[in-house]
KEMAR-178299 format. One line per field, with one value per residue (C-alpha): residue number from 1; residue in one letter; x negated, y negated, z negated. Coordinates in pm, 1 decimal. Example, Ala and Ser with C-alpha at 12.3 -4.5 7.8 and 13.67 -1.06 7.14 Angstrom:
<recs>
k = c(1, 2)
r = c(a, s)
X = c(-1230.0, -1367.0)
Y = c(450.0, 106.0)
Z = c(-780.0, -714.0)
</recs>
This chain:
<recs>
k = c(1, 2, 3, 4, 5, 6, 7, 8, 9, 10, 11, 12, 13, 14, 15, 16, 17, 18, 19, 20, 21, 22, 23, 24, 25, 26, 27, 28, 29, 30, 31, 32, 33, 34, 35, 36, 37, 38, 39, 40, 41, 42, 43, 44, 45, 46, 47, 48, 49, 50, 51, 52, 53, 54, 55, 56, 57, 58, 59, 60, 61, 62, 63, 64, 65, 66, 67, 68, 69, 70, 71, 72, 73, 74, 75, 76, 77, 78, 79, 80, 81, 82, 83, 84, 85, 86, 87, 88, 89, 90)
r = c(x, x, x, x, x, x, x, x, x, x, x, x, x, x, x, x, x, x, x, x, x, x, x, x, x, x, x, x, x, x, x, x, x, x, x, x, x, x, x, x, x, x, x, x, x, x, x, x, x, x, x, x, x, x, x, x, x, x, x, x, x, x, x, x, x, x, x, x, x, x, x, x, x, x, x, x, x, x, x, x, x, x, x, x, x, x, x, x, x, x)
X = c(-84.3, -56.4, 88.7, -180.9, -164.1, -112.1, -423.2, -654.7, -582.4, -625.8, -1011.4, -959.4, -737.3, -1028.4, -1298.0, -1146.1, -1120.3, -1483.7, -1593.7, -1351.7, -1505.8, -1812.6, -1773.7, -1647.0, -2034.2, -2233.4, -2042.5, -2161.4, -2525.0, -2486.7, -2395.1, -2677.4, -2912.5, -2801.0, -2861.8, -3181.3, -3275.4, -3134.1, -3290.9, -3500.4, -3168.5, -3098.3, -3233.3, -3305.6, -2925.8, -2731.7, -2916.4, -2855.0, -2469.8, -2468.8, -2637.2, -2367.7, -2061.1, -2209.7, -2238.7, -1848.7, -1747.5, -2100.9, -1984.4, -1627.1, -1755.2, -2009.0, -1746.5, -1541.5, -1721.8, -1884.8, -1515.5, -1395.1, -1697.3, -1622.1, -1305.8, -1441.2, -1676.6, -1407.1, -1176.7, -1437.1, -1509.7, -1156.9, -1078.3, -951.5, -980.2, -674.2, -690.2, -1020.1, -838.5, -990.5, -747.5, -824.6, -650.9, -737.7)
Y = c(1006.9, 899.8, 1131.9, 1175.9, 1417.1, 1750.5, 1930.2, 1682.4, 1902.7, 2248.9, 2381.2, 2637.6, 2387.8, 2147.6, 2407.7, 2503.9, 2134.7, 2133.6, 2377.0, 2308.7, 1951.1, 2085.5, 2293.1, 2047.0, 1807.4, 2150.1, 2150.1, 1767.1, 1878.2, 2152.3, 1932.3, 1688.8, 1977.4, 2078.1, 1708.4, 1784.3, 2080.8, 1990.6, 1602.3, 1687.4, 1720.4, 1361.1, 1081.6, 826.1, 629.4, 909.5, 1046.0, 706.2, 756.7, 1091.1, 1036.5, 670.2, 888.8, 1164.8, 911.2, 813.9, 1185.2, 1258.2, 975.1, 1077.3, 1420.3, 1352.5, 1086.8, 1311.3, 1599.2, 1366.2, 1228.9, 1610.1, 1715.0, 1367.9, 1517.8, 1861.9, 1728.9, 1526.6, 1811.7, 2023.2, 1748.4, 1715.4, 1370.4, 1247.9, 804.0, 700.1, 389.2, 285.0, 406.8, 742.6, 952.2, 1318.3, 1590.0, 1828.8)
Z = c(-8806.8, -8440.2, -8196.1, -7965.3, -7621.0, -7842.1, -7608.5, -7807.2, -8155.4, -7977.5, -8027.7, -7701.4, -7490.5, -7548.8, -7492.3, -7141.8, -7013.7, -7088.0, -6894.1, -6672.6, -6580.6, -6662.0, -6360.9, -6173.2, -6241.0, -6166.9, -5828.1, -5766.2, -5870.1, -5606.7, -5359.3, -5404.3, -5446.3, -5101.6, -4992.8, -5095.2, -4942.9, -4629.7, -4636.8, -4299.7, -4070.7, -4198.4, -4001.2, -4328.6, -4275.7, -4263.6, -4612.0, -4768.8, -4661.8, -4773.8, -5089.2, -5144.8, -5037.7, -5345.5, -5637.4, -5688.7, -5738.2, -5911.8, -6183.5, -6231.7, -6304.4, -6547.5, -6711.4, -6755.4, -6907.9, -7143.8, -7245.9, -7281.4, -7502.4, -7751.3, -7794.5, -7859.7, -8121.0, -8290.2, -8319.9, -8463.7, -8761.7, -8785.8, -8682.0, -8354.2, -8250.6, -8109.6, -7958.8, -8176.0, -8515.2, -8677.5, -8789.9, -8993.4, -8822.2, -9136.3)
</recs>
């Protein structure tokens, strides 16, 4: 088997980077929610900006919880892809 980054076998260590970047999206959502609520105090540029200057970190986020969650579910079935070759971790 390929050594992979050992985190990538551990069920909790996996589970924690989840919620961990899961946490880190929610805060993104926040933020735009806030752009929301607060979208009268914007003249329409400066909500455009806003909303642009949101969407790099809004991506990352969500990138990165859905990579953390593909790992989760291929722990759990017992096979991790390393470098596009399945391997069982059983």
């Amino acid at each position: 088997m390929s050594e992979g980054p050992q985190w990538h076998l551990d069920v909790e260590t996996a589970k924690r980077e989840c919620r961990t970047c899961l946490d880190k999206w929610q805060g993104q959502i926040e933020r735009l929610r806030q752009l929301v609520e607060n979208s009268d105090a914007f003249g329409p540029d400066a909500l455009r900006v806003s909303f642009e200057e949101s969407i790099p970190d809004m991506t990352q986020a969500a990138q990165a919880s859905i990579a953390r969650l593909q790992i989760l579910i291929q722990i759990r079935a017992g096979k991790v892809n390393y470098g596009g070759s399945e391997e069982r971790i059983d």
